[in-house]
N, C-alpha and C positions, 0 to 999 in steps of 0.2 A: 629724040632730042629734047621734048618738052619733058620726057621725066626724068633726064640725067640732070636739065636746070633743075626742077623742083629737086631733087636731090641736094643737088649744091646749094642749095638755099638752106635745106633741112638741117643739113650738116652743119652751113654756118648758124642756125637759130639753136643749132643744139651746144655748138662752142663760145655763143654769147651766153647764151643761159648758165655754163659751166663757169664763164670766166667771171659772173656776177659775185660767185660765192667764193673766188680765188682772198687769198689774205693781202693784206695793206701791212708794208713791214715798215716801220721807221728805221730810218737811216743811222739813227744814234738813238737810243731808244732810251740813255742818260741824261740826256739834253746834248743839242747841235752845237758844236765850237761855233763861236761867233754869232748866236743867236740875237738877232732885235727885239724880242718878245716871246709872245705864248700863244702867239697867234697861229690859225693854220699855214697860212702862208710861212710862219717859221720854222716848221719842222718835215723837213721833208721828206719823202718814202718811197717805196718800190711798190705796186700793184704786181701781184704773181699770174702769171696765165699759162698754165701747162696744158702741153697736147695732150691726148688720149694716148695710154700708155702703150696700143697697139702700134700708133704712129710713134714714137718716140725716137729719136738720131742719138740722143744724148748730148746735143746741140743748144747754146740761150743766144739771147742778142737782148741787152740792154737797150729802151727805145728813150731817146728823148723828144718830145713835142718842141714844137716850134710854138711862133706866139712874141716875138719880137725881142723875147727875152721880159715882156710885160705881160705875158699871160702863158697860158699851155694848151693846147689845139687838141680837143678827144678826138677829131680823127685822124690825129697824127700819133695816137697813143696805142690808147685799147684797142684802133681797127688793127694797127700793124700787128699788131700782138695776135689777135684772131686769124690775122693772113700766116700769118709765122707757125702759129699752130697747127694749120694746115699741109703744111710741109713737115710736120711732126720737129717742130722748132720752140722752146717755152721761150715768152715774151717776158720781160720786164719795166713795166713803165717807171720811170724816172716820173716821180714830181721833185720837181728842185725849184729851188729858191729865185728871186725875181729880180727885177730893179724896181718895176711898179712896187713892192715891198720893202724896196729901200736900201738892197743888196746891190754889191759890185762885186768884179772880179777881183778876188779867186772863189767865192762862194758857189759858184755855178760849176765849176770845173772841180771843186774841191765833193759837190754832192755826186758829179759822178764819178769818179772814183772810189767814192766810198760802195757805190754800188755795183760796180766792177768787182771790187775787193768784197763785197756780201757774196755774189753769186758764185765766186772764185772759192772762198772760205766756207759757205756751205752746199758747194755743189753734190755730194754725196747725196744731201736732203732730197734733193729733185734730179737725182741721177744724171747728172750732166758732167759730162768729160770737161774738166778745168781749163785745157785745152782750147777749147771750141767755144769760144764767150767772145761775142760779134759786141757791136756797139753801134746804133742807127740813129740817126736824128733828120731834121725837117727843116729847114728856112732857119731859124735861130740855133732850133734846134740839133742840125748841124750844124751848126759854128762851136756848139758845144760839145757835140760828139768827134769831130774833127780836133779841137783844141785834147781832148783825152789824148786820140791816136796821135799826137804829136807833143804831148809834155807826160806822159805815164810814168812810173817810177815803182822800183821793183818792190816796193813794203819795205817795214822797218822789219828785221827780221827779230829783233830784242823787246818788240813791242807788248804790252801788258793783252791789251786787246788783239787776241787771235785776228781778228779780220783785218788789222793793221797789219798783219806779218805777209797777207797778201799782196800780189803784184794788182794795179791797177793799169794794166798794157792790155786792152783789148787783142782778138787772134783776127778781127776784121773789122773793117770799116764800111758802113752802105750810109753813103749822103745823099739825101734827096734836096734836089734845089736848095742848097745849102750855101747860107754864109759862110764863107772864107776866110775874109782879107776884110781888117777893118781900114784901107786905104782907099785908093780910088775907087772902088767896085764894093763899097759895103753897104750893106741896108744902113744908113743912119739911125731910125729909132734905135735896131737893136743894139748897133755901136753904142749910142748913148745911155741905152737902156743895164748894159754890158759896164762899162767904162768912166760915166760921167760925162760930161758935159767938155771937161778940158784937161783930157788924160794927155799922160805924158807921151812924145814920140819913141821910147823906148817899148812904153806898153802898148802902143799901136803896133809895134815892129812886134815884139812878142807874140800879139794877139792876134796879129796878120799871118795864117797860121801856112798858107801857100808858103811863108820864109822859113819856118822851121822842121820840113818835112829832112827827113835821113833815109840813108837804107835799111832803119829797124823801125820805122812806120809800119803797121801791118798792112797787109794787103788790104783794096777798097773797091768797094762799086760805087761809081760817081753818076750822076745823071742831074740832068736838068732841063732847059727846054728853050728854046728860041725865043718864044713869044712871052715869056715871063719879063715881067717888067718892073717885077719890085726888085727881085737878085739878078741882077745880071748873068747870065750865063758865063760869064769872065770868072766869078769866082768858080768854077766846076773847072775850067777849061784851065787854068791857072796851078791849080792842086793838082790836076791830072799830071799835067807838066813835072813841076815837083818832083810826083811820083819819076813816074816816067826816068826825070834825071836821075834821080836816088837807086834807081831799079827794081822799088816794090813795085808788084804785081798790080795789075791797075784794070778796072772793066769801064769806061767811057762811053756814055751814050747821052748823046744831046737830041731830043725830039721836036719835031716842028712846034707841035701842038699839046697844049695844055698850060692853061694859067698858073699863077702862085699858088701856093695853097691845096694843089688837086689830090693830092692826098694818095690813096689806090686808083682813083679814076673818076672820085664825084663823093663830094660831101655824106652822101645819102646812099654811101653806097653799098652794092650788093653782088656778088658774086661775077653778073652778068657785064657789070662796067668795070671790071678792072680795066686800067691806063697798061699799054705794051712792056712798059717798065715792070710792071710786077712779075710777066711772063722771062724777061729779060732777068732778072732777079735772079727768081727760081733756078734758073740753068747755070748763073754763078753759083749759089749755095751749093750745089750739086758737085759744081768743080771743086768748092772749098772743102767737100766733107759734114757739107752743116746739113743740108737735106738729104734725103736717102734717094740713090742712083733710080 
C-alpha cells in the first residue's frame, strides 16, 4: 500500500512538473473584441495540459475556475487539469475575463466559447477527437460553463477566422457546486459580479440558466453538497431537473459533506484526499468515452 501511494504521488509531481512547461494560448491573439485595456486581466487564454501520450483517449475538457466571477481559484484550474490527465484526459484552463475588471455578460461566456471553438478548430494539434470536448467549471465557474451548454451556437461557417467556423457546443457538461440560477438560489457577488448591480429581468431569466436547458444540452455530471452554504445545493438540484425534463443524460450526486470551494478534496491537495466525487467522475467519463474503460 505505502508504495503504490508514493507512486501516485510520483506520478502526480511528474504531471505537475510536465504541465509547468505546457503553452499559454491567447484567445484572440489580435486583440479581444471588446477589450477595456492592455491589461492582463484583458486578454484572456487557455493553459494547455496534456496527458502522456501512452495514456491518451483522445478526449479534452475545457476547465473554468470559479472565483465569484472576481477572481479565478488555481485549484479549481491547473489541479483539475492534473486530475484530468490522469485519466489520460488533456485539460484546458480557461482564464477569462472578470467583473472585478470591469467586464459583464456576454464577456465571460463569449471567452469560453472562443475556447471550445480553439480546441475544436485545432484538435488535430493535440490529437483529440473534436467530438469529445467536455466543458467543467466550479462555483462561478460553473455558472459559466453551464451558461455554454445552454446558449452554444454552431460557428459562422463563412467566417474569415477558421476557429470562428467552429461549433462552440461542448459534448459534456461536469458542474461542480455550481451557480445556476441568477434568482432565488444565486450567489449574489457572482450575480453582481456577472451582471451589474441592476440587470434587467429578462437577463436574469436568460442568465438563470436551470430556464434554458433543451433536449440538445449535452449531457452532464452535476454534484454538489449539503453542507455548502455559499450555493445552495437548489441550484445543482434545479438544473438536474431541467435536465431530467429535457431528457439529456444527467449523473446527480449530492453529498453530505464538504464545504464551498473543496475543490478534488482539500485545497492542498494530493492524491491521497480526493473528495468521492472525483471517483464518482471517473466512472462517468468512462461511460461517456472520455476516459479509457
Amino acid at each position: 500500500m505505502k508504495s503504490l501511494l508514493m507512486a501516485s504521488i510520483l506520478s502526480f509531481g511528474i504531471l505537475a512538473a510536465r504541465a509547468q512547461t505546457n503553452d499559454v494560448i491567447p484567445l484572440w491573439p489580435d486583440g479581444t473584441p471588446g477589450s477595456l485595456g492592455d491589461r492582463d486581466t484583458d486578454k484572456p487564454s487557455l493553459t494547455v495540459y496534456l496527458p502522456e501520450p501512452s495514456r491518451q483517449t483522445g478526449a479534452a475538457v475545457v476547465i473554468c475556475p470559479g472565483g465569484g466571477y472576481g477572481a479565478l481559484a488555481p485549484h479549481e484550474g491547473g489541479d483539475y487539469a492534473r486530475f484530468l490527465n490522469q485519466q489520460g484526459i488533456a485539460g484546458f484552463v480557461l482564464k477569462y475575463r472578470l467583473g472585478s475588471a470591469g467586464y459583464r455578460h456576454p464577456a465571460m461566456v463569449n471567452d469560453a466559447a472562443r475556447a471550445v471553438r480553439i480546441v475544436r478548430s485545432r484538435a488535430a494539434d493535440w490529437k483529440i477527437d473534436p467530438h469529445r470536448i467536455g466543458i467543467m467549471g466550479s462555483s462561478a465557474g460553473g455558472h459559466l460553463a453551464s451558461t455554454l451548454l445552454t446558449h452554444f451556437d454552431a460557428g459562422k461557417a463563412d467566417a474569415t477566422d477558421p476557429v470562428e467556423r467552429a461549433s462552440s457546443r461542448p459534448d459534456a457538461g461536469i458542474l461542480c457546486y455550481a451557480v445556476i440560477s441568477m434568482g432565488e438560489y444565486t450567489h449574489q457577488g457572482s450575480k453582481q459580479n456577472l451582471l451589474g448591480k441592476e440587470p434587467s429581468a429578462d437577463l436574469v431569466k436568460n442568465l438563470s440558466n436551470e430556464l434554458q436547458v433543451t433536449s440538445n444540452t449535452p449531457p452532464c455530471f452535476v454534484w454538489s453538497t449539503w453542507e455548502d452554504t455559499a450555493v445552495p445545493v437548489e441550484n445543482s438540484l434545479q438544473f438536474a431537473a431541467a435536465l431530467r425534463k429535457s431528457g439529456v443524460p444527467t449523473d446527480l450526486h449530492v453529498y453530505e459533506k464538504g464545504p464551498h470551494g473543496i475543490g478534488l478534496g482539500s485545497r492542498e491537495w494530493t492524491p491521497e484526499k480526493q473528495h468521492p466525487w472525483t471517483r464518482d467522475l471517473v466512472f462517468w467519463l468512462k461511460t461517456r468515452g472520455f476516459a479509457a474503460p
